[in-house]
C-alpha positions in Angstrom: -1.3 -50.9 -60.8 2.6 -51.0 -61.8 1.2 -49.0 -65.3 -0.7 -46.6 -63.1 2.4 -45.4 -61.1 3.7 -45.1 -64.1 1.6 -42.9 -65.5 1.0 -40.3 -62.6 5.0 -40.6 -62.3 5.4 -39.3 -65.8 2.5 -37.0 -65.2 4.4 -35.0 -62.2 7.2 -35.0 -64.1 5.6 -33.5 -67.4 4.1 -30.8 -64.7 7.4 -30.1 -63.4 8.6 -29.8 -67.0 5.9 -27.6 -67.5 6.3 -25.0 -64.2 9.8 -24.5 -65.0 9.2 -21.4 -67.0 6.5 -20.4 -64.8 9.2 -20.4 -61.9 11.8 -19.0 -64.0 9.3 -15.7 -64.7 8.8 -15.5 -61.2 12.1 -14.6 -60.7 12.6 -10.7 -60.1 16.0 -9.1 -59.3 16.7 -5.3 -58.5 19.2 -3.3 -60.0 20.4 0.2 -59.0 21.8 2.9 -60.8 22.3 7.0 -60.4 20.4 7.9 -63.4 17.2 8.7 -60.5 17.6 12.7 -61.3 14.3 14.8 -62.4 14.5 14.7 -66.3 16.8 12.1 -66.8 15.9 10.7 -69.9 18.8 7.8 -69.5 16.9 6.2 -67.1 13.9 5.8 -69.6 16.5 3.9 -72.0 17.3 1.0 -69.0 12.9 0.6 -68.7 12.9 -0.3 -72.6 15.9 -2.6 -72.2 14.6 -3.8 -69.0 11.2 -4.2 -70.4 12.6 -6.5 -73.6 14.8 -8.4 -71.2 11.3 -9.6 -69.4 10.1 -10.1 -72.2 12.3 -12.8 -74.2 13.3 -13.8 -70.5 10.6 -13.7 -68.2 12.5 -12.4 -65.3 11.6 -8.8 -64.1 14.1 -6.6 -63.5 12.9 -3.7 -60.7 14.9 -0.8 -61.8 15.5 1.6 -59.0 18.0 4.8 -58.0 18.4 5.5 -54.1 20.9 8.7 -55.3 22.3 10.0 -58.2 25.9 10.0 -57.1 27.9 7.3 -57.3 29.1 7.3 -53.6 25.9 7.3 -52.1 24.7 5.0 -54.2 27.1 2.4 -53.0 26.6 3.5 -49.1 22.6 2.9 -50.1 23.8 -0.7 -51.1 25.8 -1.5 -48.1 23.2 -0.5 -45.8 20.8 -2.4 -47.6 23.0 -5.4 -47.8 23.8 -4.9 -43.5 19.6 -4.8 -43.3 19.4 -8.2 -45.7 17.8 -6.3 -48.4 20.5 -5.6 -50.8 19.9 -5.3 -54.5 21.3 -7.8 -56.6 23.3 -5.7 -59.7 24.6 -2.5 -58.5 26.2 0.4 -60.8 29.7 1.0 -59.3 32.5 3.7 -60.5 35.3 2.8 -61.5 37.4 4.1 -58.6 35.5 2.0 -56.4 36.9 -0.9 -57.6 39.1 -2.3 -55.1 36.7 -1.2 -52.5 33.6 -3.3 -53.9 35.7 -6.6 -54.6 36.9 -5.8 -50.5 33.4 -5.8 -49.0 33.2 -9.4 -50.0 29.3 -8.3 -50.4 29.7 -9.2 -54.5 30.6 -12.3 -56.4 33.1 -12.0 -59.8 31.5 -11.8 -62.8 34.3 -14.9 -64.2 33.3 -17.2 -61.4 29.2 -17.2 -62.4 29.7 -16.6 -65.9 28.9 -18.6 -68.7 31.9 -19.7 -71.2 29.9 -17.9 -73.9 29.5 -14.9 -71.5 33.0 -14.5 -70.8 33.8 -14.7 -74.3 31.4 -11.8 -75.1 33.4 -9.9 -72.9 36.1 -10.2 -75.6 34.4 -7.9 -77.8 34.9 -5.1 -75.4 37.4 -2.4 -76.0 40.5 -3.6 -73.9 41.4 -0.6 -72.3 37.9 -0.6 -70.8 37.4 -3.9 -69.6 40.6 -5.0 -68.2 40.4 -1.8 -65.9 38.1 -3.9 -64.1 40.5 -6.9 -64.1 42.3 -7.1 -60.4 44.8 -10.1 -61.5 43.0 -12.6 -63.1 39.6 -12.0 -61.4 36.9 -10.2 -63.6 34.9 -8.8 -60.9 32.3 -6.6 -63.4 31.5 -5.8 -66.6 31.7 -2.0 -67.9 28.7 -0.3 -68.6 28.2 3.4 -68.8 32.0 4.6 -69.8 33.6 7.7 -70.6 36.4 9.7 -70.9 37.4 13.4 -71.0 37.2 15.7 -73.6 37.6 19.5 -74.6 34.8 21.5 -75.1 35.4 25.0 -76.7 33.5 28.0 -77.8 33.9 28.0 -81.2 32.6 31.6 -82.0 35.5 32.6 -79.8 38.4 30.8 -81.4 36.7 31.4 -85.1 36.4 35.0 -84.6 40.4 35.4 -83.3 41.4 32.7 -86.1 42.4 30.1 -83.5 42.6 26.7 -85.4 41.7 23.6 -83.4 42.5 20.6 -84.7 39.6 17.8 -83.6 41.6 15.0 -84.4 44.8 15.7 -82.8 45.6 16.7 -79.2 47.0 20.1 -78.5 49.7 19.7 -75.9 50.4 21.8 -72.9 52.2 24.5 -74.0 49.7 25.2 -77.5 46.8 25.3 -74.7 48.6 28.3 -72.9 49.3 29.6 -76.2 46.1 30.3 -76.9 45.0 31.3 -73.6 47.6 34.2 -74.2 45.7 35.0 -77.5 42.8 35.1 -75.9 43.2 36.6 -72.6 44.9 39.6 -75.0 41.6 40.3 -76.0 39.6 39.9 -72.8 38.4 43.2 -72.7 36.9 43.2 -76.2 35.3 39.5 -75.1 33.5 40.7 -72.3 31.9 43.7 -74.3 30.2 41.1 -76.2 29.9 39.0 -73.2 30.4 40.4 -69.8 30.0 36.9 -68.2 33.4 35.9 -69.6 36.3 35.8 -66.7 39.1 33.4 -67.9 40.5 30.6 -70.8 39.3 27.9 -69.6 37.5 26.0 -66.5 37.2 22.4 -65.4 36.3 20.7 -62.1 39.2 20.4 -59.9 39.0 16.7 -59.9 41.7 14.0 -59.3 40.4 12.0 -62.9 42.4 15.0 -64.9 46.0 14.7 -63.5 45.2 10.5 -64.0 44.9 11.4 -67.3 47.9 13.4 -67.7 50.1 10.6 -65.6 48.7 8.0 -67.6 49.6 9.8 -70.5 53.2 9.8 -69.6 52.9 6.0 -68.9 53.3 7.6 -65.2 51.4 5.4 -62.8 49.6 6.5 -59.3 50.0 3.8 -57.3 52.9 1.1 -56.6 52.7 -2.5 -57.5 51.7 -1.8 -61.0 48.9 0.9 -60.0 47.6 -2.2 -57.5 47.6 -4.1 -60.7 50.4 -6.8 -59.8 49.5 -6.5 -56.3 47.9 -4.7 -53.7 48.6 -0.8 -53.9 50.8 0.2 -50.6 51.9 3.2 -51.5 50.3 6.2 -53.6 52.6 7.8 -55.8 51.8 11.5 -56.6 55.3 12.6 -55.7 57.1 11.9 -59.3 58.3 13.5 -62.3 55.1 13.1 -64.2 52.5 14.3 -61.7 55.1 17.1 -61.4 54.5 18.2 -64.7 50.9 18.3 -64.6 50.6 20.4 -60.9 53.2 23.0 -63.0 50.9 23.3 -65.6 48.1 24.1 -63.2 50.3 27.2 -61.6 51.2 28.4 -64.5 47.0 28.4 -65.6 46.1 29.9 -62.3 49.5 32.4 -62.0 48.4 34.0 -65.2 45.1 33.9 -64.6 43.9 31.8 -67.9 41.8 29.6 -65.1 39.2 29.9 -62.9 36.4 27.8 -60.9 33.2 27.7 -58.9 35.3 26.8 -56.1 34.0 23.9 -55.3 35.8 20.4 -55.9 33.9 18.0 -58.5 31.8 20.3 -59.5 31.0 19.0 -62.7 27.6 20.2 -63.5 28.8 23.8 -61.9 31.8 24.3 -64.0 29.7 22.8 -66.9 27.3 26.0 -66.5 29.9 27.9 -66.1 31.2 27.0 -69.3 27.6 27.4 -71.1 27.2 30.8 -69.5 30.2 32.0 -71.5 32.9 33.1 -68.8 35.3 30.9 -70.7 36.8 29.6 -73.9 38.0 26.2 -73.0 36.2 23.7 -70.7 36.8 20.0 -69.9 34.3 17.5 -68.8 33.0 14.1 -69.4 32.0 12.9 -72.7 29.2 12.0 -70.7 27.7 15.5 -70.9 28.3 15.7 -75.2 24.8 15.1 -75.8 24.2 18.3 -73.1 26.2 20.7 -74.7 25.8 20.4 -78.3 21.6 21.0 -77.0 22.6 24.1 -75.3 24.6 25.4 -77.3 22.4 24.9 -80.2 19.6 26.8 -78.3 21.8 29.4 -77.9 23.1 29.6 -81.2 26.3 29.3 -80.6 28.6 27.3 -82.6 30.6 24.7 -80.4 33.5 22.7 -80.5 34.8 19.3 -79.4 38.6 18.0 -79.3 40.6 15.5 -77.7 41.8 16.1 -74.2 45.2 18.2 -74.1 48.5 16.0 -73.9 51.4 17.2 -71.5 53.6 17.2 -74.3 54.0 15.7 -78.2 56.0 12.8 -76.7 52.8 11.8 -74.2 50.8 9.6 -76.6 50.3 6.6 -74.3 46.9 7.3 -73.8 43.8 7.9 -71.5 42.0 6.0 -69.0 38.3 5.0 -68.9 35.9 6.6 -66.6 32.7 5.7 -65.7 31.1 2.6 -63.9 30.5 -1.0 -64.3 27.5 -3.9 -63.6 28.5 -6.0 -60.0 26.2 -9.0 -58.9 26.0 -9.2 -55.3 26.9 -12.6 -53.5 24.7 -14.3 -50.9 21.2 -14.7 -53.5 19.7 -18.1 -54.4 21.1 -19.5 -57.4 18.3 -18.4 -59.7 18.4 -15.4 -58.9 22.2 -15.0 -59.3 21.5 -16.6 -62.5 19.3 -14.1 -63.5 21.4 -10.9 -62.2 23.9 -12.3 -64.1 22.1 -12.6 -67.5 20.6 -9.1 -67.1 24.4 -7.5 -67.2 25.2 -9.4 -70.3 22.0 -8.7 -71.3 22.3 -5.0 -70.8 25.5 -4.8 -72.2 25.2 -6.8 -75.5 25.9 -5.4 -78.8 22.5 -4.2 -79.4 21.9 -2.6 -76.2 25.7 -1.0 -76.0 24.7 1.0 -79.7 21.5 1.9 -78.0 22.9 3.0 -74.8 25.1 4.7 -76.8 22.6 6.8 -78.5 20.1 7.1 -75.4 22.6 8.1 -72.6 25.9 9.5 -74.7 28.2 7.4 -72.9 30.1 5.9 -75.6 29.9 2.8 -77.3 32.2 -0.5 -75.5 32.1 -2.5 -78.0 34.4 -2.7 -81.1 31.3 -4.5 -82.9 28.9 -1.5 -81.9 31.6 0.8 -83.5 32.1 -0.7 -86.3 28.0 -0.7 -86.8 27.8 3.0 -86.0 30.7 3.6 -88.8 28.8 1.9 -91.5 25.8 3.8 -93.5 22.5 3.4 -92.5 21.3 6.8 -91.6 20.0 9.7 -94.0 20.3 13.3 -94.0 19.0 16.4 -96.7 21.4 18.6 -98.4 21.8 20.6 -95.2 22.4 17.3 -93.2 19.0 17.1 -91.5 17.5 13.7 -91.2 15.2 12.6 -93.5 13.9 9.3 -94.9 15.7 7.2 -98.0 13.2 7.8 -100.6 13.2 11.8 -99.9 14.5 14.0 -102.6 18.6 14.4 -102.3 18.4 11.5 -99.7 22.1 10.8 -98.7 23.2 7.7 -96.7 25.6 8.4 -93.7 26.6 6.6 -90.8 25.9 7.2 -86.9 29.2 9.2 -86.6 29.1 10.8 -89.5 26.0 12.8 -88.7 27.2 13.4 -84.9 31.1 13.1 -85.2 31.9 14.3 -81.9 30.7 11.2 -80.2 33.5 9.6 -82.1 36.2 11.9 -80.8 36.0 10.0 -77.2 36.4 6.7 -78.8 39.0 7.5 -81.0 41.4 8.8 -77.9 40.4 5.0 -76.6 40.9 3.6 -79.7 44.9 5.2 -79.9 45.1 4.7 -76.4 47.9 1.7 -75.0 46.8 -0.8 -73.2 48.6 -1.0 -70.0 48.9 -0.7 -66.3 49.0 2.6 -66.5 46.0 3.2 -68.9 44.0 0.5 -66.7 44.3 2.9 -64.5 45.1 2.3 -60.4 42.8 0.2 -58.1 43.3 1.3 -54.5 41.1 0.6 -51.9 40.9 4.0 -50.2 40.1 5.5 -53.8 37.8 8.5 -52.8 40.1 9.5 -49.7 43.0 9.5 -51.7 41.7 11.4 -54.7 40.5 13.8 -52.1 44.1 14.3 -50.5 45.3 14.8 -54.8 42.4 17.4 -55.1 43.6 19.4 -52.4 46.7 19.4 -53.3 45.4 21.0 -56.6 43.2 23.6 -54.6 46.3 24.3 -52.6 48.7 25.3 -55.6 45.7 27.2 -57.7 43.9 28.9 -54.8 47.2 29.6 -52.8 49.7 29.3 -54.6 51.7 27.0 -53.0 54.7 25.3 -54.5 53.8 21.9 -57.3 56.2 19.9 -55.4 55.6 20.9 -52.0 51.8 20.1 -52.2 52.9 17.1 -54.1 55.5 16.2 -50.9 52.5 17.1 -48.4 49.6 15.0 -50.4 51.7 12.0 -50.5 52.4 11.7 -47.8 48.5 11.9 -46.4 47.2 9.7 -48.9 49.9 6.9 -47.6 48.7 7.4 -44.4 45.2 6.9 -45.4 46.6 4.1 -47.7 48.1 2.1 -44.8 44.8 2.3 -42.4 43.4 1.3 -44.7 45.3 -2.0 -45.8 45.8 -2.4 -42.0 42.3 -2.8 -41.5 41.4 -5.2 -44.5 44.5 -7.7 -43.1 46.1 -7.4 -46.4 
């Protein structure tokens, strides 16, 4: 009878040995992203990652996109989470920072992490992953990251002999320089192009003059740009931000700039750019892949450089834009387990070089740059590519046969790793940079004074600042 026992005990546990997989591919998480939009291809590239995840995993990953902005996104997730149905990884941009680890709706990536997980996270370009450091809490890891760039018509500068060089950023001054060159020959632009209007165009958004600041190791934002402590006090009033709001007068008093008019308009002064109405035009590197297509369609050569410097003395670099991977608290331990895996999963080696090649966002590893720098790809004599036993075959690397992806990474690459290249975590984030882009409108569109608007906004976003600190108890 004892043996019997035994026998059926060792039996139950066998079968419990047995289900465990089965109950680990039972296991389904949902992960939300903005990549929703009609046509987006990039939301094709997460299905095949999410697809091999399941696979070698067994845990499903129900990919979904409630918006394809960043802010509604979020608002989707903490509606969800206030009706108990919130996802369990969420795409967050990197303003929102300080706000997401606030809600107390998400858990840190370094208290669920694996030792081996966080020491992946080594291998991640510094400047990109301690922006989402607060102290010594890694709340997420980066994902989909970017940075600006200049985008230029190149027929345009070729055709007045404007050199560009790609590999070092013009400053301040050499921009206006040859915004005087070519608004001298405006009239004779237009014939050929009656679209054209002005120099250059970008969306009157707060990430540029972060740039510029951060480029001045200038910082936004007291206590170490809410590094060393919570931020109390925005600080747009200084020297360096001073600089930058001149520069924009002097653009829009000389009329080398112009706009759609409407704030963030990314996509808008993008097609404003393509259309031809100017010369100069910065975005994200996010939207490379874009331009390059349409400017190849319509035959028009372009050009891609490293974002304009306020001076030759303003080298300490840029700070990373984009979004990061957050697993939200208050699942069962599986599943956090699970949510968890997929954003390591998601941003291994492997998948960051295919990311990389599917979406444009650039590569965060050093590993997956070093991979896309070695050979491995081959091209014809006229650099199409072809196969390695073709006639003329030559081997090149990823960023050999599409160079400007490597612009982006090489302004990350030269870039300082600091507070103020990490880049300021304030709660507040989208009120505040929304006082900053005002202030902006106000100077171009009015012509109001730099430091007045400077005086004015700083003293708006502070207020904002404190209701907002006054209301977390903190």
């Amino acid at each position: 009878m004892k043996n019997r026992v035994v026998k059926v005990l060792l039996l139950v546990g066998l079968s419990l040995l047995m289900l465990a997989p089965l109950q680990a591919q039972s296991v389904t998480i949902d992960f939300v992203h903005i990549f929703g939009g009609e046509g987006d291809t990039r939301r094709d590239v997460i299905l095949a990652i999410a697809a091999d995840f399941e696979a070698q995993t067994g845990i499903k990953v129900n990919v979904t996109s409630p918006a394809t902005g960043y802010i509604d996104v979020f608002n989707s997730v903490l509606l969800a989470a206030d009706q108990g149905n919130a996802p369990h990884v969420v795409q967050v941009e990197e303003g929102l920072t300080q706000l997401a680890a606030d809600t107390g709706l998400f858990v840190p990536i370094s208290d669920i992490a694996t030792p081996e997980q966080m020491a992946q996270l080594e291998g991640i370009l510094p400047v990109v992953r301690d922006y989402y450091n607060i102290g010594d809490v890694v709340w997420s890891v980066p994902w989909n990251s970017s940075n600006p760039v200049v985008y230029y018509n190149k027929l345009i500068t070729d055709l007045l002999g404007l050199q560009i060089d790609t590999t070092k950023p013009m400053t301040f001054a050499q921009l206006l320089g040859y915004c005087e060159a070519i608004m001298s020959f405006k009239d004779a632009i237009k014939m050929a192009n009656p679209a054209f209007t002005a120099c250059i165009n970008f969306p009157l958004a707060s990430w540029f003059p972060e740039q510029w600041v951060a480029m001045q190791n200038g910082l936004v934002a007291n206590n170490d740009n809410g590094r060393s402590g919570r931020a109390t006090e925005m600080l747009y009033d200084t020297p360096e931000m001073l600089n930058v709001f001149n520069f924009l007068k002097e653009l829009a008093d000389k009329g080398y700039f112009t706009y759609t008019g409407r704030p963030n308009d990314y996509n808008g002064e993008g097609g404003l750019f393509g259309s031809g109405a100017t010369v100069f035009h910065i975005n994200s590197t996010a939207g490379i892949t874009l331009f390059v297509a349409g400017f190849r369609n319509a035959g028009v050569p372009l050009g891609i450089a490293p974002l304009f410097i306020p001076s030759e003395d303003a080298t300490n670099g840029v700070t990373v834009g984009g979004a990061s991977l957050w697993v939200m608290g208050g699942k069962s331990e599986a599943e956090t387990q699970a949510a968890r895996d997929w954003v390591f999963f998601l941003t291994n080696t492997q998948n960051d070089i295919r990311w990389h090649q599917g979406s444009g966002y650039f590569p965060n590893r050093l590993e997956s740059i070093e991979y896309l720098s070695k050979g491995g790809l081959f091209v014809d004599s006229e650099g199409n590519p072809t196969t390695p036993d073709a006639e003329g075959a030559r081997e090149v690397s990823w960023f050999e046969t599409y160079p400007f992806f490597y612009i982006a990474i090489n302004q990350l690459l030269s870039s300082q790793n600091n507070v103020a290249t990490q880049g300021a975590v304030v709660g507040p984030a989208a009120e505040v940079r929304q006082v900053l882009v005002e202030a902006m409108q106000s100077v171009i569109d009015a012509g109001v004074d730099p430091a007045e608007a400077l005086k004015a906004a700083t003293q708006r976003a502070n207020a904002i600042l404190k209701d907002y600190n006054d209301t977390i108890g903190e």
